[in-house]
C-alpha positions in Angstrom: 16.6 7.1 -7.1 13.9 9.3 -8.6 13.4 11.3 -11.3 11.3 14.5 -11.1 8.7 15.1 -14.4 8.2 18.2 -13.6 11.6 19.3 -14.5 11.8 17.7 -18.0 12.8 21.0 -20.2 13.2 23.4 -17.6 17.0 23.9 -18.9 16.1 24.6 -22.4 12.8 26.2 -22.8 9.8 24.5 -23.5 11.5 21.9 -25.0 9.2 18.1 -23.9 12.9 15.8 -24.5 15.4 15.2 -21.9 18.3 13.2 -22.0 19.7 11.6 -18.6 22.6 10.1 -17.6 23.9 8.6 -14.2 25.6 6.4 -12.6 24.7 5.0 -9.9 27.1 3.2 -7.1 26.7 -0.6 -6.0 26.4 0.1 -2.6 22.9 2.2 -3.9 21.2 -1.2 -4.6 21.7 -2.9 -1.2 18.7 -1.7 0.4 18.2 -4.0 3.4 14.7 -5.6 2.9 14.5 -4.5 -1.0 17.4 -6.9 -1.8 16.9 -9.4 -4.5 18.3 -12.7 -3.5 18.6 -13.8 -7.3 21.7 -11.1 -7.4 23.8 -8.9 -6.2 25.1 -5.5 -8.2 29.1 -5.7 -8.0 29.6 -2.9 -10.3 28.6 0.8 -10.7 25.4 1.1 -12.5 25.5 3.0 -16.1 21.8 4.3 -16.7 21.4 6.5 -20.2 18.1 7.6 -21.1 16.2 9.7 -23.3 12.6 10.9 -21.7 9.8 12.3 -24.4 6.7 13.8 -23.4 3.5 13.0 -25.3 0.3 14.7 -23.4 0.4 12.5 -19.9 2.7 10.0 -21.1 6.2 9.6 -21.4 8.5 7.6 -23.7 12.0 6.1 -22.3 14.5 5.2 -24.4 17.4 3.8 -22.7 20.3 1.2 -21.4 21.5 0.0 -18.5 24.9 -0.9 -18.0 26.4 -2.9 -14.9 27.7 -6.8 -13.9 25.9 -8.8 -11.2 26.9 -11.7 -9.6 24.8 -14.8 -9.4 24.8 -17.7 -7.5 25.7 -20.8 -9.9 22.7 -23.5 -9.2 25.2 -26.1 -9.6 28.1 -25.6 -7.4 26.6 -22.6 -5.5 30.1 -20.6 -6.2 29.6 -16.7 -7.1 30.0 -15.7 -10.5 30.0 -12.6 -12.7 27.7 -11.6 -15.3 27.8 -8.5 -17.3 24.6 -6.5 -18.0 24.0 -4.9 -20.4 20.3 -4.1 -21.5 18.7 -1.8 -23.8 14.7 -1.0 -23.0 11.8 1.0 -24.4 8.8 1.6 -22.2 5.7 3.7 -22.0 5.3 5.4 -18.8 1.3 6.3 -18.2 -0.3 7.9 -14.8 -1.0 5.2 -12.0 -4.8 5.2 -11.6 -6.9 3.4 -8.9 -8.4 0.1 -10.0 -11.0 1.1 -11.9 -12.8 -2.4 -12.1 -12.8 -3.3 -15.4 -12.4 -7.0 -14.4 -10.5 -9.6 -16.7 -9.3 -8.5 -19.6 -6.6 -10.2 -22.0 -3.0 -8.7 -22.1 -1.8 -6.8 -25.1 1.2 -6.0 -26.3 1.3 -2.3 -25.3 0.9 -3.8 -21.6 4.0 -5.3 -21.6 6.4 -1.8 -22.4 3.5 0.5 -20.4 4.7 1.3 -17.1 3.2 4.1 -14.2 4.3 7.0 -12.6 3.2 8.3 -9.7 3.2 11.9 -8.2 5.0 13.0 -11.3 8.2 11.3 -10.8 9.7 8.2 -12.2 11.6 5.4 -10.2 14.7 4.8 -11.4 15.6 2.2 -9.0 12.0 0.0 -10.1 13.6 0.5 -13.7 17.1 -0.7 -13.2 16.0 -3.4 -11.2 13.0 -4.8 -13.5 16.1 -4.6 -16.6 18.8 -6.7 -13.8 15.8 -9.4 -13.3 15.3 -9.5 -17.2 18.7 -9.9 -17.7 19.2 -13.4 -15.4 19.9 -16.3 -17.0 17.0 -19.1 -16.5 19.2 -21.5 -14.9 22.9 -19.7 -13.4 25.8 -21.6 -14.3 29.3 -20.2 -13.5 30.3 -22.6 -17.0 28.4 -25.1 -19.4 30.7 -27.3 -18.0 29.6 -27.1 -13.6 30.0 -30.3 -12.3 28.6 -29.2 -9.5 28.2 -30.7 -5.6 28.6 -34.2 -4.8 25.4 -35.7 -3.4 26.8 -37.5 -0.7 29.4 -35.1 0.9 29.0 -31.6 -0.8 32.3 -31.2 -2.3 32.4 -28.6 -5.0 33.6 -31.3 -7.8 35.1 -28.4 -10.2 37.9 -27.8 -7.5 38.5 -31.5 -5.6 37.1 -34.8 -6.0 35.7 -37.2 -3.6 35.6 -41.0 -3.1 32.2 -41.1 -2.5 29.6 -44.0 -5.2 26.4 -43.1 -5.7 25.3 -45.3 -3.5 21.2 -44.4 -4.3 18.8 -46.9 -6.1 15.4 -46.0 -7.1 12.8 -48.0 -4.8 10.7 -48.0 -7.9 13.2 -50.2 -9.7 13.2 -52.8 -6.6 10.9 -55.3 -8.3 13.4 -55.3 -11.5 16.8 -55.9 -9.3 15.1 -58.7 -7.6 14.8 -60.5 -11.2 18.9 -59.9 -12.0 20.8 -62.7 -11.8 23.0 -62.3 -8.2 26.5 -61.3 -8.9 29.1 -63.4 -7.2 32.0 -61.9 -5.6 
C-alpha cells in the first residue's frame, strides 16, 4: 500500500496537487507478523486524501474511514467501533541520524512524518490513524460487568453463585479486633 511521489501531476500537467481516493479491503490489513493485536479491521477501509507539494515536502490532507473491532477489557467479548479520523501531516525526506543529540519536541514534530525513496506508505498512515482512534480502556458498554473472578463467567450474559470469597491479608490485624459473629 504505497503511493508513488513521483507521479503527483503527471495527469494534469505540472500541476504539484493530487487528490486520492481508495479503498482498501479488510483482508489488506492482516499481514501475518504486522498484525496489531489491539484490533482487527472488519470493514473496508475508506482513505481520501489531498497531497501538496512544497519543494521536498509534502502536505496530506485526509480521512480515514473504517470500523474495527476491539477486544472489551472487561468481559473480553468482540465489539465494533466505527473509525472515522480526519489527519493533517507533513511528510519530509527520511535522513540518516544526523546526531544532533537531545533535543525537545515541538509541535511541528508531532504532524511531520518521512518518506522514503519517493513514495509514501499508506498502510503506516492508516494504521498510525486506527491506533489513534482506540479508546484508552475498550469497553463493549459503560455498563460491562465483566468476568467473575472466581469462575470466568461473562456476567453480562449468565450469572454465577460464586462470593467473593477474597480478603486483603493487609486488613488481617483489623478482623482479628471484630467482635466474632455467632451463627
Amino acid at each position: 500500500m504505497r503511493f508513488d511521489l513521483r507521479q503527483l501531476g503527471r495527469r494534469g500537467g505540472a500541476s504539484r496537487d493530487e487528490h486520492l481516493e481508495r479503498t482498501f479491503e479488510a483482508s489488506a490489513f492482516e499481514t501475518p507478523g504486522e498484525r496489531d493485536d489491539a484490533y482487527r479491521v472488519v470493514a473496508p477501509v475508506h482513505l481520501v486524501m489531498d497531497l501538496h507539494k512544497d519543494r521536498d515536502a509534502y502536505r496530506v490532507t485526509g480521512r480515514v474511514e473504517t470500523q474495527l473491532e476491539l477486544e472489551c477489557g472487561r468481559c473480553l467479548d468482540a465489539f465494533p467501533v466505527p473509525v472515522d479520523s480526519t489527519f493533517e501531516l507533513r511528510y519530509v525526506p527520511a535522513a540518516t541520524n544526523a546526531g544532533e543529540g537531545e533535543r525537545e519536541v515541538e509541535e511541528d514534530d508531532l504532524t511531520t512524518a518521512f518518506y522514503k525513496d519517493e513514495q509514501l506508505d499508506l498502510g503506516e498512515l492508516m494504521h498510525e490513524q486506527f491506533v489513534l482512534a482506540l479508546p484508552m480502556k475498550p469497553l463493549c458498554s459503560d455498563a460491562c460487568k465483566g468476568l467473575c473472578a472466581q469462575c470466568g463467567t461473562n456476567l453480562n450474559k449468565a450469572s454465577c453463585d460464586c462470593s467473593p470469597a477474597w480478603k486483603d491479608p493487609r486488613l488481617a490485624a483489623l478482623e482479628a479486633l471484630l467482635p466474632k459473629k455467632e451463627n
